[in-house]
C-alpha positions in Angstrom: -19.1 -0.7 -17.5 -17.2 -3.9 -16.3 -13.9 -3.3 -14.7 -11.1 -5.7 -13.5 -9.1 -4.9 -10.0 -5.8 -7.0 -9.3 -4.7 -7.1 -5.8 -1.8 -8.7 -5.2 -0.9 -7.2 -1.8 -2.7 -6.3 1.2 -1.9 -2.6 0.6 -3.4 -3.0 -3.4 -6.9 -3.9 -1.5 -6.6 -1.1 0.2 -5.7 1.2 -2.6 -8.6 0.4 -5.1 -11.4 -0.5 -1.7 -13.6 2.8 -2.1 -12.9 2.8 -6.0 -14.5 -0.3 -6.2 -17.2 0.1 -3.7 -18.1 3.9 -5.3 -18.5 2.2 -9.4 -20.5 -0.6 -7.9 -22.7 2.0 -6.2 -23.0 3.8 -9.7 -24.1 0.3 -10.8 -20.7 -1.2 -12.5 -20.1 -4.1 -12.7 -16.4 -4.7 -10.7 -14.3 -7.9 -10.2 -11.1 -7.9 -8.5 -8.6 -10.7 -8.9 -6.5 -11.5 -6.0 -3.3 -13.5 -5.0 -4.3 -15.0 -2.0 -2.8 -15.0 1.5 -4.8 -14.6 4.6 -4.3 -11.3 5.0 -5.2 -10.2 1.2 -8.5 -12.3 1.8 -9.0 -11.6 4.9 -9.3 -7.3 3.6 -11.5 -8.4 0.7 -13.9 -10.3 3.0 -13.9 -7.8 5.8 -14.8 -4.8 2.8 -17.5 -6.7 1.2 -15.2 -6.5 -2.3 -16.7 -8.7 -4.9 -13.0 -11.3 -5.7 -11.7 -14.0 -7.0 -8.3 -15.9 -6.1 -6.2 -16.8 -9.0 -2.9 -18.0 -7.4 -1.2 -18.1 -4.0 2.1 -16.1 -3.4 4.7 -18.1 -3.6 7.7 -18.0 -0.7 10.9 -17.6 -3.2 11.0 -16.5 -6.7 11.9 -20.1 -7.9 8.1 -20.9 -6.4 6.6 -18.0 -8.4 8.4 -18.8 -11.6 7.1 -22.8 -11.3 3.6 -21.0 -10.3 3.7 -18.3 -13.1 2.2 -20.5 -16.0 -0.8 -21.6 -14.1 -1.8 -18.7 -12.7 -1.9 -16.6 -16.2 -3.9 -19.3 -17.1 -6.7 -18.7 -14.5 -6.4 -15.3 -14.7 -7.2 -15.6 -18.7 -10.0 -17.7 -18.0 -11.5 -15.0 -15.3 -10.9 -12.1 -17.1 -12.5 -13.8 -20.6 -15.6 -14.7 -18.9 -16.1 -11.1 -16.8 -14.6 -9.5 -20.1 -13.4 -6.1 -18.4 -13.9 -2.5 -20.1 -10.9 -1.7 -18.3 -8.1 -3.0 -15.9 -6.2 -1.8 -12.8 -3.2 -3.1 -11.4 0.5 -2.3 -10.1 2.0 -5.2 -11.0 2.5 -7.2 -14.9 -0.6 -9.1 -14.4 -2.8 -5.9 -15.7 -0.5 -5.7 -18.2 -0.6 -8.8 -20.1 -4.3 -9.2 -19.5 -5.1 -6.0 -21.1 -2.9 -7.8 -23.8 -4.9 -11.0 -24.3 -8.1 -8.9 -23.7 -7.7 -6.2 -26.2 -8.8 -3.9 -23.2 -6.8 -0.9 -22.0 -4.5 -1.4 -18.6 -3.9 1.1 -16.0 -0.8 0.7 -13.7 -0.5 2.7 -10.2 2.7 2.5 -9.6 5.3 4.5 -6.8 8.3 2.5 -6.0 10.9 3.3 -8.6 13.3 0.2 -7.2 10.7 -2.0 -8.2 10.9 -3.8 -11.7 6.7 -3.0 -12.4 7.2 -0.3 -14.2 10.0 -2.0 -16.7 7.6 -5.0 -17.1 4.5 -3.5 -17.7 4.9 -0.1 -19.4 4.9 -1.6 -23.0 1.5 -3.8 -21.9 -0.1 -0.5 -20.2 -2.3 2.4 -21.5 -1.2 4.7 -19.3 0.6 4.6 -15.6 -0.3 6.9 -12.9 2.3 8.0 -10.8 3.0 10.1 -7.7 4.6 13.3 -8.3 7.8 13.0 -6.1 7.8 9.9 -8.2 11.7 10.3 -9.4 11.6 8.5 -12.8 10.3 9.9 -16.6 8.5 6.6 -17.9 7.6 8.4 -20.9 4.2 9.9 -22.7 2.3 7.2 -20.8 3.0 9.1 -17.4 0.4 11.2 -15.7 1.8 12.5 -12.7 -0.8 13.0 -9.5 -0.5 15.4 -6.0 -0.2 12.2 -3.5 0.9 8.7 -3.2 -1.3 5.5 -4.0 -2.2 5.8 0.0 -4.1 9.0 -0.8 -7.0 6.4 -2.6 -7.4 5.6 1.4 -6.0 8.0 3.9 -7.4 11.0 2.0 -9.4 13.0 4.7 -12.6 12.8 2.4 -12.4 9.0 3.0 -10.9 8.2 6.0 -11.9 8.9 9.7 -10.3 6.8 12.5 -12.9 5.0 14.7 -12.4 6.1 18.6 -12.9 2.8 19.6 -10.0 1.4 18.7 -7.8 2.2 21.7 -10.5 0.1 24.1 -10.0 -2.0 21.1 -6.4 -2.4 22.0 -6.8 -2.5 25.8 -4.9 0.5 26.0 -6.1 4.0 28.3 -7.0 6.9 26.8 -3.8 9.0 27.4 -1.3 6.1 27.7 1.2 6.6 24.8 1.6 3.3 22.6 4.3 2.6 19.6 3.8 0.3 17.0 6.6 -1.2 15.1 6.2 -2.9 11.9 8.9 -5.5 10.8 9.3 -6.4 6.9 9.9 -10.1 5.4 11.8 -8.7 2.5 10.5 -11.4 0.3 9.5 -9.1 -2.6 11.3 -9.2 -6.0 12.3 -5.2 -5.1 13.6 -6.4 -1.9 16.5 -8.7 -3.0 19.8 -7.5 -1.7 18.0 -5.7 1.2 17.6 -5.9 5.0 16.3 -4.2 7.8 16.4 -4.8 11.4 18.3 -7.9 12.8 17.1 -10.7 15.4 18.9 -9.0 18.0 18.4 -5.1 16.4 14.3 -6.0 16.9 15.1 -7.2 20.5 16.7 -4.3 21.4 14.5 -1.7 19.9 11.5 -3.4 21.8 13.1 -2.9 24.9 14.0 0.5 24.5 10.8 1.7 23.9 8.8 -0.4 26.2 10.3 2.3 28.6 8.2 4.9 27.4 5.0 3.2 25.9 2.9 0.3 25.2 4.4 -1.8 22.5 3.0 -3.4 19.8 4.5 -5.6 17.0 3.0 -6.2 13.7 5.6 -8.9 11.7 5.3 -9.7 8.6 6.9 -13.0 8.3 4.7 -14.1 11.8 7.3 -15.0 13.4 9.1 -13.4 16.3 8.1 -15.1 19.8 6.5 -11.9 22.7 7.2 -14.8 25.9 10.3 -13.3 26.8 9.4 -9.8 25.4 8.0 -6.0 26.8 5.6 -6.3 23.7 2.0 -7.1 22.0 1.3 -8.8 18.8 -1.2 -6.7 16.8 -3.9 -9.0 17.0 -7.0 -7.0 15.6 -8.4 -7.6 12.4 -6.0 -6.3 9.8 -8.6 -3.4 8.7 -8.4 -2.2 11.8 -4.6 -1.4 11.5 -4.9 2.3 10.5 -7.1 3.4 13.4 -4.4 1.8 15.6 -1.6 3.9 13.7 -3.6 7.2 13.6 -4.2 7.1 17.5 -0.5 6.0 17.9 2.4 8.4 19.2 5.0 6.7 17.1 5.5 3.9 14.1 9.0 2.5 13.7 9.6 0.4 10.4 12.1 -1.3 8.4 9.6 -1.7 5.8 7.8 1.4 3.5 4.3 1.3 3.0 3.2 1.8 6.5 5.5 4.4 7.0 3.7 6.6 4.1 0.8 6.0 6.1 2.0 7.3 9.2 3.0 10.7 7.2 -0.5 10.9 5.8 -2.3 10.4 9.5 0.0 12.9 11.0 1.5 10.1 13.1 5.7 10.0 13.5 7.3 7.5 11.5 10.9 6.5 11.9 12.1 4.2 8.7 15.3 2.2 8.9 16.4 -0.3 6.2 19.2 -0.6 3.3 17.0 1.5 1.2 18.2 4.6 3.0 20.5 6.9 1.6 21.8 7.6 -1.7 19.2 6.6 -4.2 16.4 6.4 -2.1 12.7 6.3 -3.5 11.6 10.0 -4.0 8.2 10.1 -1.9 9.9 9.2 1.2 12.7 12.0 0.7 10.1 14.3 -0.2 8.0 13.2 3.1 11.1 13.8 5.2 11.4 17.0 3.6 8.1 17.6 4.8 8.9 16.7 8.3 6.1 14.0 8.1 8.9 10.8 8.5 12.4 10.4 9.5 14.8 8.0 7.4 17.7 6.8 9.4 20.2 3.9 8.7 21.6 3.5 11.7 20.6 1.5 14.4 21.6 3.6 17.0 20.5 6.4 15.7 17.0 4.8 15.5 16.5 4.6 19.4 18.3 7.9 20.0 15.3 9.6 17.7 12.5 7.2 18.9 13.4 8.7 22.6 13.7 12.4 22.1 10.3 12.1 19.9 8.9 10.1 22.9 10.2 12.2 25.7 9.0 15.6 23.5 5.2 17.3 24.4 5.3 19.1 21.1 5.9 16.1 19.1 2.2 15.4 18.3 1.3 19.2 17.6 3.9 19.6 15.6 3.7 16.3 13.1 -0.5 17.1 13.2 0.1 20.8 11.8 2.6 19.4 9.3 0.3 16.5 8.0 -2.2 18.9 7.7 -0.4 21.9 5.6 1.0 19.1 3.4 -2.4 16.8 3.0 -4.1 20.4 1.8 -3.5 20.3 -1.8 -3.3 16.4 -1.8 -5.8 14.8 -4.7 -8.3 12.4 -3.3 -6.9 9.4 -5.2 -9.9 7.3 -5.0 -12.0 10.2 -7.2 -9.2 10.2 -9.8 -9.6 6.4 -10.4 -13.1 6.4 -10.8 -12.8 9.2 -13.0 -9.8 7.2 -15.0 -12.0 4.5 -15.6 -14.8 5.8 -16.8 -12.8 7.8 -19.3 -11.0 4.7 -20.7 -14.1 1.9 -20.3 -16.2 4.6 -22.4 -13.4 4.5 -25.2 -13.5 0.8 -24.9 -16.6 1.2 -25.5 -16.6 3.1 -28.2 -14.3 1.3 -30.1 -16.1 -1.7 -29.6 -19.3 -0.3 -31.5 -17.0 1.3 -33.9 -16.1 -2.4 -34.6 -19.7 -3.6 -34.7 -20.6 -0.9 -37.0 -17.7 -2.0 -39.6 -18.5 -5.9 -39.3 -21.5 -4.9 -40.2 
């Protein structure tokens, strides 16, 4: 079997890692097609996955549009050459390459704000979706116990590393905070904010009281001289052993913040996506008591201190991530299993094909 990864995003690597690493030990044959940025690249490289880079991502839409042509073009010419059974992606590109490929398209997707799912259901053979996922797509749907973060932070496939607070220079009982700030750069993310200049200055301040700080930004570009704070400087695989050993995660951004839940670590989320409308798997995670989804400032350092200043806080978000994680699927075993089914009926069809030219 030959199947085709896109990973547009940092997070995409980590959802299809093990899924790619568990068909090549079955002795597929797996390529994964990448939009390169240094941290995208760096996650391939660090994981041993087998990629090639077929654009860069531009800074504004305007550079994506200009970009667009050239990069379908590259990715026609890799995917013709590897000639993939079957294709994964969250984004279009899957899509229309399962188009010009004649090869069936599977789309993860979980962010209902996000125009993926409008682009690249009537390209698609089918779209996987979480359950608290809050939108009907249609007969293509198939619904799954989790989010996409289950394909990594499953307990069958993830174990923090105990050498990541030495890692981090920190003691073994002194309390740290990370806080992870957003660029809002993505299409999804037009019309949207999170914290301000000042708003981050603050809230670094405020909990520098209490713990160790440190920052991971985005958009690289907030200056620590003047501030009680650390850049996250490890290598970017290294980021979830930091945030499962970590008494609290503050973000205006969404990924991470599932990722907290499903580590049992205390997540406070604060940007213009809270409220009315919000995406369904972080109201269902709050609903859980895994995360907290506040929109106002204020209100964001008036929670970051009582959870600070709490004992039970740890017990009690452990013994919730655990009751909740209990019937989660193990994503990473449902995606193997997805593309076997569809490469053997690729398959199939293929010698069906054979046998009529014939």
């Amino acid at each position: 079997m030959r199947c085709l990864f896109f990973t547009n995003t940092p997070a995409h690597v980590h959802l299809y890692k093990h899924t790619v690493a568990e068909l090549e030990d079955r002795g597929h044959d797996v390529l994964v097609l990448a939009r390169g940025d240094e941290c995208t690249e760096a996650l391939l490289e660090y994981h041993g996955l087998p990629f090639e880079v077929y654009g860069e991502r531009g800074a504004s839409t305007y550079e994506l549009a200009w970009e667009l042509p050239a990069q379908l073009g590259r990715i026609f010419r890799f995917a013709r050459r590897f000639d993939p059974d079957v294709i994964f992606g969250i984004g279009p590109y899957a899509g229309y390459t399962g188009l010009i490929t004649g090869t069936p398209a599977i789309a993860v997707l979980d962010s209902e704000p996000s125009l993926d799912h409008v682009v690249s259901r009537p390209l698609v053979r089918a779209i996987l979706t979480p359950e608290a996922f809050r939108k009907d797509l249609g007969e293509k749907q198939f619904r799954f116990d989790g989010f996409k973060e289950s394909a990594y932070l499953h307990p069958d496939v993830f174990e923090p590393d105990p050498t990541i607070r030495a890692d981090l220079g920190v003691g073994p009982d002194e309390p740290y905070v990370i806080v992870r700030f957003n660029v809002f750069n993505g299409h999804h993310d037009v019309g949207k904010r999170g914290f301000s200049v000042e708003q981050r200055r603050t809230l670094l301040s405020a909990l520098s009281e209490y713990a160790t700080v440190f920052v991971s930004d985005e958009g690289d570009d907030l200056e620590f001289d003047d501030l009680p704070a650390r850049s996250f400087d490890l290598h970017p695989a290294r980021l979830h052993d930091a945030l499962a050993e970590a008494d609290l995660l503050i973000a205006d951004t969404q990924t991470m913040v599932t990722e907290a839940a499903l580590l049992g670590t205390p997540a406070i989320r604060s940007n213009s996506f809270v409220g009315d409308g919000d995406m369904g798997n972080f109201i269902e995670l709050e609903e859980h008591g895994l995360i907290e989804n506040v929109a106002e400032f204020e209100t964001v350092l008036e929670r970051a201190r009582d959870l600070l200043e709490d004992d039970s806080t740890a017990e009690r978000w452990e013994r919730a991530r655990d009751e909740y994680v209990d019937d989660m699927v193990n994503l990473t075993e449902l995606l193997t299993d997805v593309a076997l089914v569809y490469a053997d009926g690729t398959r199939r069809e293929r010698s069906r094909a054979e046998v009529e030219v014939s």
